[in-house]
C-alpha positions in Angstrom: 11.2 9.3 1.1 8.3 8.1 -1.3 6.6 5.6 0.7 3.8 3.3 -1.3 1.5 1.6 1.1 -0.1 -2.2 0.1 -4.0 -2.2 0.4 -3.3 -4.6 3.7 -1.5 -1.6 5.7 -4.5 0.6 4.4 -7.1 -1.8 5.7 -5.0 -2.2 9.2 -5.1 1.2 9.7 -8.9 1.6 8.6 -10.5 -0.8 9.9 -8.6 -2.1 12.8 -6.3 0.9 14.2 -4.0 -0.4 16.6 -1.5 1.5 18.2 1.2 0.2 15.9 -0.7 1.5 12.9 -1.6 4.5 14.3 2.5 5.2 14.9 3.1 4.4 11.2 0.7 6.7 9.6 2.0 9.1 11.8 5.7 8.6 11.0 4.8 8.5 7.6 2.7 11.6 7.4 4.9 13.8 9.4 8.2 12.5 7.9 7.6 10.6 4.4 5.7 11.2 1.1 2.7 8.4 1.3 2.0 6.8 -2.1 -1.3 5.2 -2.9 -2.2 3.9 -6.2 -5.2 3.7 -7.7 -5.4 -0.4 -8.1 -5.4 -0.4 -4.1 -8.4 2.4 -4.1 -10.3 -0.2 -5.8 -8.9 -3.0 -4.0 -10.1 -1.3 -0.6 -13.7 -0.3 -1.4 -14.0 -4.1 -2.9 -13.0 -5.6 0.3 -14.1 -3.2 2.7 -17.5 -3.3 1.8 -17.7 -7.5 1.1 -15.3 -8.8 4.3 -15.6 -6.1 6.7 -18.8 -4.6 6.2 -18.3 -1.1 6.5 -19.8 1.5 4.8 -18.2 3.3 1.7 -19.2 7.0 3.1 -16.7 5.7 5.8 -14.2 4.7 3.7 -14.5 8.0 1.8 -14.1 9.8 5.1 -11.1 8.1 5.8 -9.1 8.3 2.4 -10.2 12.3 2.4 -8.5 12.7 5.6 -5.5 10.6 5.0 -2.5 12.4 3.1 -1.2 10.6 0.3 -1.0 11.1 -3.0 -2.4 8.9 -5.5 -0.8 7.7 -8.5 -2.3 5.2 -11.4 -2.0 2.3 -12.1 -1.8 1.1 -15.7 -4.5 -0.9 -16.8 -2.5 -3.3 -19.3 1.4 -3.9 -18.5 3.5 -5.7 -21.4 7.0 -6.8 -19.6 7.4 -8.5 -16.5 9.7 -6.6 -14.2 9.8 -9.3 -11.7 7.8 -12.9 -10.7 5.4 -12.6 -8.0 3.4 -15.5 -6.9 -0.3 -13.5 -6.4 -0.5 -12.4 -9.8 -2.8 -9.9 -8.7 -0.5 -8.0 -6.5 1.9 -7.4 -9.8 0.1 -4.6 -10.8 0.7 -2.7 -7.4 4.2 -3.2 -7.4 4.9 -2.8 -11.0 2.7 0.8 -10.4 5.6 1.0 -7.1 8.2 0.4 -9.6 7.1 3.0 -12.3 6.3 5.7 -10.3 10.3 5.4 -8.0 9.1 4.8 -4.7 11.4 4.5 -2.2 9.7 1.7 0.1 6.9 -0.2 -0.4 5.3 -1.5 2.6 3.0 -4.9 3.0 1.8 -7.3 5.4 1.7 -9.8 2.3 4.0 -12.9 2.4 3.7 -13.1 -1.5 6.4 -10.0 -1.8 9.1 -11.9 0.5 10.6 -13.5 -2.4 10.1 -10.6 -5.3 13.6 -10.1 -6.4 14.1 -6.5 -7.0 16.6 -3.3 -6.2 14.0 -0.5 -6.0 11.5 -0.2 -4.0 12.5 -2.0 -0.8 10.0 -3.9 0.1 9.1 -4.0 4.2 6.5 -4.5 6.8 5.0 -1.9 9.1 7.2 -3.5 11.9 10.1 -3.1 9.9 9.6 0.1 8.8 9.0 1.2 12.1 12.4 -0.2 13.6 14.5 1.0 10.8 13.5 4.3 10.0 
């Protein structure tokens, strides 16, 4: 399956690696197709380097190693495919949407009530129980 991850799962696993992160990127990597697009690349180097204060060489390191494949995101979107409360996280889902991933996985409680078919949005928890 094409698996998109949210820039939240990216920072969990980047910045705070706990055991349950570590068994996702695992599952996914040996198992799944991970999706990043490239609104979340942005998204990460912005936070990373203003909340969390680590360097971008690190960041770079990290993303290098990590296997996904990245995807971009439109810069101007027309139609609304769904309502979303975070306007900003629209253009990673809509991105989700367009390039038919299978799941979508956040830690964001602004996705809980996107009404949508495709992708199925889940948490890491989730993802790990089901599949």
């Amino acid at each position: 399956m094409r698996v998109m991850l949210d820039t939240n799962i990216l920072i969990s696993a980047f910045v705070f690696k706990s055991k349950k992160m570590n068994d996702l990127i695992y599952k996914l990597s040996k198992e799944h197709e991970i999706v990043i697009c490239s609104y979340t690349i942005e998204e990460i180097k912005g936070l990373i380097k203003s909340k969390f204060k680590v360097s971008e060489k690190a960041l770079d390191t990290f993303l290098k190693d990590f296997p996904f494949d990245l995807v971009y995101s439109p810069t101007s979107i027309d139609n609304k495919l769904f309502e979303i409360r975070d306007k900003d996280d629209y253009i990673i889902l809509h991105t989700a949407i367009i390039e038919d991933v299978d799941i979508f996985i956040t830690g964001d409680k602004d996705f809980d009530d996107v009404d949508i078919d495709r992708p199925e949005i889940i948490t890491a928890s989730e993802f790990l129980d089901k599949y």
